[in-house]
C-alpha positions as CSV (number, residue, x, y, z in Angstrom):
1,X,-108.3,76.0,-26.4
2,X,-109.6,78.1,-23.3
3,X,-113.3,78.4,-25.0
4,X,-114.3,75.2,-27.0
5,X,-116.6,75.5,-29.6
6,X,-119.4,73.1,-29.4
7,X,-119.3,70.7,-32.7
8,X,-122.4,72.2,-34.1
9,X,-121.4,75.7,-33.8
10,X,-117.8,74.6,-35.4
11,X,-119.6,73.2,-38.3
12,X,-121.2,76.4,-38.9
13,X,-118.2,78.5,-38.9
14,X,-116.2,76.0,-40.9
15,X,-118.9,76.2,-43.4
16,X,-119.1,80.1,-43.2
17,X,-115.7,80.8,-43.7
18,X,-115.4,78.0,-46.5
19,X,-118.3,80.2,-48.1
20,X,-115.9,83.4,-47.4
21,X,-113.1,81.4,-49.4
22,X,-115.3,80.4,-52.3
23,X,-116.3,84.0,-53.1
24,X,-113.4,85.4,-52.3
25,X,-111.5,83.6,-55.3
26,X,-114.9,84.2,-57.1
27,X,-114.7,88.3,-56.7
28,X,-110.3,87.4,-57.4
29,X,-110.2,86.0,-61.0
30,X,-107.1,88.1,-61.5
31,X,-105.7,84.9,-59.5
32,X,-104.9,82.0,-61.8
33,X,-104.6,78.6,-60.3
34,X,-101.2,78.1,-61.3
35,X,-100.4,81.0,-59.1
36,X,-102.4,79.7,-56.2
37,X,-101.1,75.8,-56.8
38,X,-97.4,77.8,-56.6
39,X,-98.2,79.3,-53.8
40,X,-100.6,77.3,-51.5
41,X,-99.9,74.2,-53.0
42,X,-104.1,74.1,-53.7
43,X,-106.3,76.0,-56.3
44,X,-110.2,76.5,-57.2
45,X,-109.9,73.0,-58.9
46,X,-108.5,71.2,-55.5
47,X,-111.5,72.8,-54.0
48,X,-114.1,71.6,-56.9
49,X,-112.3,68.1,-56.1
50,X,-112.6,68.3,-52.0
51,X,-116.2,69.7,-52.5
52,X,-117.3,66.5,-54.8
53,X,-115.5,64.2,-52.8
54,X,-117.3,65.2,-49.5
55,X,-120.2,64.9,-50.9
56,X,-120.0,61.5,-52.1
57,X,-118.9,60.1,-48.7
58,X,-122.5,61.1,-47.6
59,X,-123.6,59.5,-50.2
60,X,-124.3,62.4,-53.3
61,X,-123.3,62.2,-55.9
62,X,-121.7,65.3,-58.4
63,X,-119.9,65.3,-61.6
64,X,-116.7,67.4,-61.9
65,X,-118.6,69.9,-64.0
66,X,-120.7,70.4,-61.3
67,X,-118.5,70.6,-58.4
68,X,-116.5,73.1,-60.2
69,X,-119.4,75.5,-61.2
70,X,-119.7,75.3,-57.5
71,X,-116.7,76.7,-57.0
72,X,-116.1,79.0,-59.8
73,X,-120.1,80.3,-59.7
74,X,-120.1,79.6,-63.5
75,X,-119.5,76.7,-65.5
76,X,-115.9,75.8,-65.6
77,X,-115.2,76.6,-69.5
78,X,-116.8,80.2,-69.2
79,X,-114.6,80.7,-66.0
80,X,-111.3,79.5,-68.3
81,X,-112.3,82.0,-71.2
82,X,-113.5,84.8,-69.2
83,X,-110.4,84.8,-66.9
84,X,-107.9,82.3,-67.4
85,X,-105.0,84.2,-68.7
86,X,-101.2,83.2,-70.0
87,X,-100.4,79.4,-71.0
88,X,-103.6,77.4,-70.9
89,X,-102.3,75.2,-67.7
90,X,-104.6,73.9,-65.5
91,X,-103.8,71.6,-62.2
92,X,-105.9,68.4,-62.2
C-alpha cells in the first residue's frame, strides 16, 4: 500500500464497516442464511460465532443467544419466525 493506515485508525474502520455489515443483513431479512452460506460460504450465524469467539480471547465471555441477538438485533427465535422463510435449515 502507497498510504498505510496507522493500526489504530485500521481498527476503527475494520470496526465501522463490520457495523455497516451487521445492519446491512439486519435492514436484508429477505436474505436467508442458506442463501448467504451458498453463496459466501458464511451467514449471520458464522458472524454470531466470530463475534463470541473474539470476545472470549479477550477474555468475555457471551452465550450463543447473546452473540446472535448481536447480530440479528433481536433475539435469534424472533429473527427465525419473523423472517426465516422455506425449510427450517439453519447452518451451525
Amino acid at each position: 500500500m502507497n498510504n498505510p493506515i496507522p493500526d489504530s485508525e485500521r481498527t476503527e474502520i475494520e470496526a465501522a464497516a463490520f457495523r455497516r455489515l451487521v445492519n446491512h443483513l439486519r435492514e436484508h431479512t429477505e436474505v436467508q442464511n442458506i442463501d448467504l452460506m451458498n453463496l459466501a460460504g458464511f451467514c449471520r450465524n458464522c458472524l454470531s460465532k466470530w463475534y463470541r469467539a473474539e470476545a472470549e480471547e479477550r477474555g468475555l465471555e457471551i452465550s450463543d443467544p447473546q452473540a446472535r441477538e448481536e447480530i440479528y438485533g433481536m433475539p435469534y427465535d424472533e429473527w427465525k419466525s419473523k423472517y426465516q422463510t422455506g425449510p427450517k435449515q439453519d447452518h451451525k
